[in-house]
N, C-alpha and C positions, 0 to 999 in steps of 0.2 A: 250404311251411315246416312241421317237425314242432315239437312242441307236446312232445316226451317229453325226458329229460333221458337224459344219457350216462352210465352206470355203467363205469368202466374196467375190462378184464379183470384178470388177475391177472398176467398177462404178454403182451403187444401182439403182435401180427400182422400182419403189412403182409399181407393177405388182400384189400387195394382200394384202389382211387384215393382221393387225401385230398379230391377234388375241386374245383372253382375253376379260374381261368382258366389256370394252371400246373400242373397234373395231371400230363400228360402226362409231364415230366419229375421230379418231384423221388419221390424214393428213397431208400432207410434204409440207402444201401450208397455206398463208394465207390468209386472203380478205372475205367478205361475202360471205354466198350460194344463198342468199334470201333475198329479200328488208322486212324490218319488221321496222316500229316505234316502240321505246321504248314508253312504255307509261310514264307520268307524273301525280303525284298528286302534293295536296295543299303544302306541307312543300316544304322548299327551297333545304333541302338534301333526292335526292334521290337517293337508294341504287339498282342493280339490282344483283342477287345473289342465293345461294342456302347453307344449314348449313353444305355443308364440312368443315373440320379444317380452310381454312384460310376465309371461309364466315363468319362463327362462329367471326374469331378476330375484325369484324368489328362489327357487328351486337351486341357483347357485348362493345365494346368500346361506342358507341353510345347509348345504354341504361345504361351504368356508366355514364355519362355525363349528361341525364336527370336525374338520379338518385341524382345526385348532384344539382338537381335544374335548371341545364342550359337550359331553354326552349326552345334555339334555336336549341337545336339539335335535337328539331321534325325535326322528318322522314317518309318516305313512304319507304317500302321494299316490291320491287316486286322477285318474283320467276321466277329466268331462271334454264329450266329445260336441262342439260345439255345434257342427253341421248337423247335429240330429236332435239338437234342441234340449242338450241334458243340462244347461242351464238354466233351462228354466222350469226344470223339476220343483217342488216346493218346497223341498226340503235345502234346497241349491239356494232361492228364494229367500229364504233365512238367512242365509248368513250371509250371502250380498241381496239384497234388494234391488239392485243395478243390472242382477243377472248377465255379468261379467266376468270370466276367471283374470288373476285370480283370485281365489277366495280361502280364507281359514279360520281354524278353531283351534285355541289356546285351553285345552282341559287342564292345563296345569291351576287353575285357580278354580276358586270357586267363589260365583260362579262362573261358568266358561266366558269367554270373552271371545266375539266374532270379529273379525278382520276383512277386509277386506280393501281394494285401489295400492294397486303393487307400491308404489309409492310408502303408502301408510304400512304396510308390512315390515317392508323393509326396514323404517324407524324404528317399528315398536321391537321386533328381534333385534336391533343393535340396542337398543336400551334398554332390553331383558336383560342379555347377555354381555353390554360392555365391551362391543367390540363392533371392528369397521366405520365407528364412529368418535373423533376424536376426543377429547376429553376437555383440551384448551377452548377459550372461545372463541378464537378469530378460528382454527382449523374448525371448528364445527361448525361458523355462519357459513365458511367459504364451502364444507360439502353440503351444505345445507340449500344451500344457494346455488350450486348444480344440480342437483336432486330435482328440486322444484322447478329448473330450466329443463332440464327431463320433461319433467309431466306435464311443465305446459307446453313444450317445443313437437314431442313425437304425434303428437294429432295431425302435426300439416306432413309429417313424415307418411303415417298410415292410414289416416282417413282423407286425407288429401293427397300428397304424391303415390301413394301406396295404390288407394281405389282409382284413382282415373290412370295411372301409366300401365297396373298390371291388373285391375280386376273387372275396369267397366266395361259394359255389353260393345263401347263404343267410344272411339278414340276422339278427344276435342283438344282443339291445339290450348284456347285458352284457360282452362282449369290447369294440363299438364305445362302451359309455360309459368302461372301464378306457383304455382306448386314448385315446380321444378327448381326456380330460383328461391321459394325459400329455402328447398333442402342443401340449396347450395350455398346459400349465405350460412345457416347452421352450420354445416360442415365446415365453414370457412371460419366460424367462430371455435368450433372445436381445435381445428389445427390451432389456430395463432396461440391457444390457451395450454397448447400442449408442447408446443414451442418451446417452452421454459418449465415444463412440469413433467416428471414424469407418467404420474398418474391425472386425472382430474383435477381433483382438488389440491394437489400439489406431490411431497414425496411419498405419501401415504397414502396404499389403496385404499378408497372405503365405498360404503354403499353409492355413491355416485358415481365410480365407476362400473358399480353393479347395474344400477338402472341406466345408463349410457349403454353400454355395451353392446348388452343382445339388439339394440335397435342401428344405432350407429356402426359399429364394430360389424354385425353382419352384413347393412349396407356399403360398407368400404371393398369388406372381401367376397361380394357377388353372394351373398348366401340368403339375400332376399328382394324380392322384383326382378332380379336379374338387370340391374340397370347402372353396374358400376359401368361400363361404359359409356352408357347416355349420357351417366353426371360427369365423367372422368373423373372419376374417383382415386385414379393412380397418383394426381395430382395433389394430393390430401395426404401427405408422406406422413407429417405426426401422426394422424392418426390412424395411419397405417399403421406405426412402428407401435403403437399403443396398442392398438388390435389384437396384434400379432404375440404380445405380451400375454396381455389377458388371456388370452383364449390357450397361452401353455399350462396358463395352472392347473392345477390337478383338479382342484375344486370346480375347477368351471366346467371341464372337463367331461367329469360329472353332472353335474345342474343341467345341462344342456342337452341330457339325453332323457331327463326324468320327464315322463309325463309327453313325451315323441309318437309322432303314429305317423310319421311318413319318411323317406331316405331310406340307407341302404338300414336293414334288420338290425345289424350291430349296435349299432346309435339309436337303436329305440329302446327304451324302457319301459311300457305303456304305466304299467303300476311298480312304485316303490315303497318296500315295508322294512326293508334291509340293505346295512352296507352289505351284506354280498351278493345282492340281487344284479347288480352289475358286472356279475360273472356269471350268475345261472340262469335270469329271466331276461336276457334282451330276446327281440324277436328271433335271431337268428339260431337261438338255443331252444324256444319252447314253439317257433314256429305261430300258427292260428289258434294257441293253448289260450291267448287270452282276445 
């Protein structure tokens, strides 16, 4: 670890790797590197993705939704692996521009309709389908208005506490002290909000306890950075007790392993094209098959 402090040029250079455990891909450019088709299956929504926190908010939004019976929300989830750059295949490039998972296609209309900012997903499948999102208007600003506390709050979760406590080349007290206390003020807005609510946005689960979840909900239960101790996360009871909720549904259950390529076999799904893929194709069944 250097001791010397950073002067910025006058105008930046990408002349080197930013270093950390993601190097290898991220770049000060967008557009494709490689022509690549996405492939397609049978169902009309197809998902392309991997189960970080916000692949995770789709991948269980969409097995809530069959869960409930809505057969149209068969799906194919294929696996983009991101450490090898298959986002930014051109075909991948289509349909997010951002070369982000994750990302999807809606073939049920014509013509298709590309998706893409888990956020945006999330909406558009509850207001295909008429569900997880409520119908009155104060329940739908007040999930609406978590959702979007979502999307703008997990940046200083994962691109700020996330990259400097668990992934930079090199530990600095002030980035991980700035960071640190926002995630703890976050969290401390989570509890007090959950204090009096069951769910998120009040007695009804809906998509903003889907986009919470996989980010918060894993960080509570040590399931990413490994830093519930650092934060004392023990001390965040609601949204422990919430956590600990979610994460029994069946649905979520499920979402959580779709689109997996790391932990023990069982909990990986790499690719989903069927509910009964989750009895015959986790790793622990077909092995290096995929």
């Amino acid at each position: 670890m250097t001791d010397a402090t950073y002067t910025p040029p006058k105008v930046w250079k990408w002349d080197s790797e930013s270093g950390g455990r993601f190097a290898s891909i991220n770049r000060p450019i967008a557009g494709p590197t490689h022509d690549k088709e996405l492939p397609v299956g049978e169902h009309p929504l197809q998902l392309y993705s991997l189960a970080t926190p916000n692949g995770v908010k789709v991948t269980v939004m969409l097995e809530e939704l069959l869960e409930l019976g809505i057969k149209e929300a068969e799906y194919d989830a294929w696996l983009v692996k991101i450490t090898e750059g298959d986002q930014f295949g051109s075909g991948f490039v289509e349909v997010n521009p951002n070369s982000k998972i994750p990302a999807m296609m809606d073939h049920s209309v014509s013509p298709s309709i590309r998706l893409f900012e888990s956020g945006s997903i999330l909406l558009y499948l509850a207001e295909k389908f008429g569900a997880f999102l409520p119908k009155d208007t104060a329940g739908r600003a007040e999930t609406m208005n978590w959702l979007f506390w979502q999307m703008g709050s997990a940046p200083m979760l994962g691109g700020g506490f996330g990259h400097f406590y668990a992934y930079a080349p090199e530990y600095y007290e002030y980035p991980i002290n700035r960071y640190t206390m926002e995630v703890k003020r976050q969290l401390d807005v989570l509890d007090r909000q959950l204090a009096n609510n069951r769910y998120i946005a009040g007695d009804e689960y809906t998509i903003a306890d889907m986009a919470i979840w996989p980010w918060y909900g894993a960080l509570v239960k040590n399931k990413v950075y490994d830093a519930a101790e650092f934060l004392e996360a023990h001390t965040y009871t609601n949204v422990i007790r919430w956590a600990d909720e979610v994460a029994q549904r069946p649905a979520v259950r499920r979402g959580r392993m779709v689109n997996r390529a790391w932990g023990e076999p069982s909990s990986q799904l790499h690719e989903r094209h069927d509910a009964s893929d989750f009895d015959t194709r986790t790793q622990d069944k077909i092995g290096d098959g995929e």
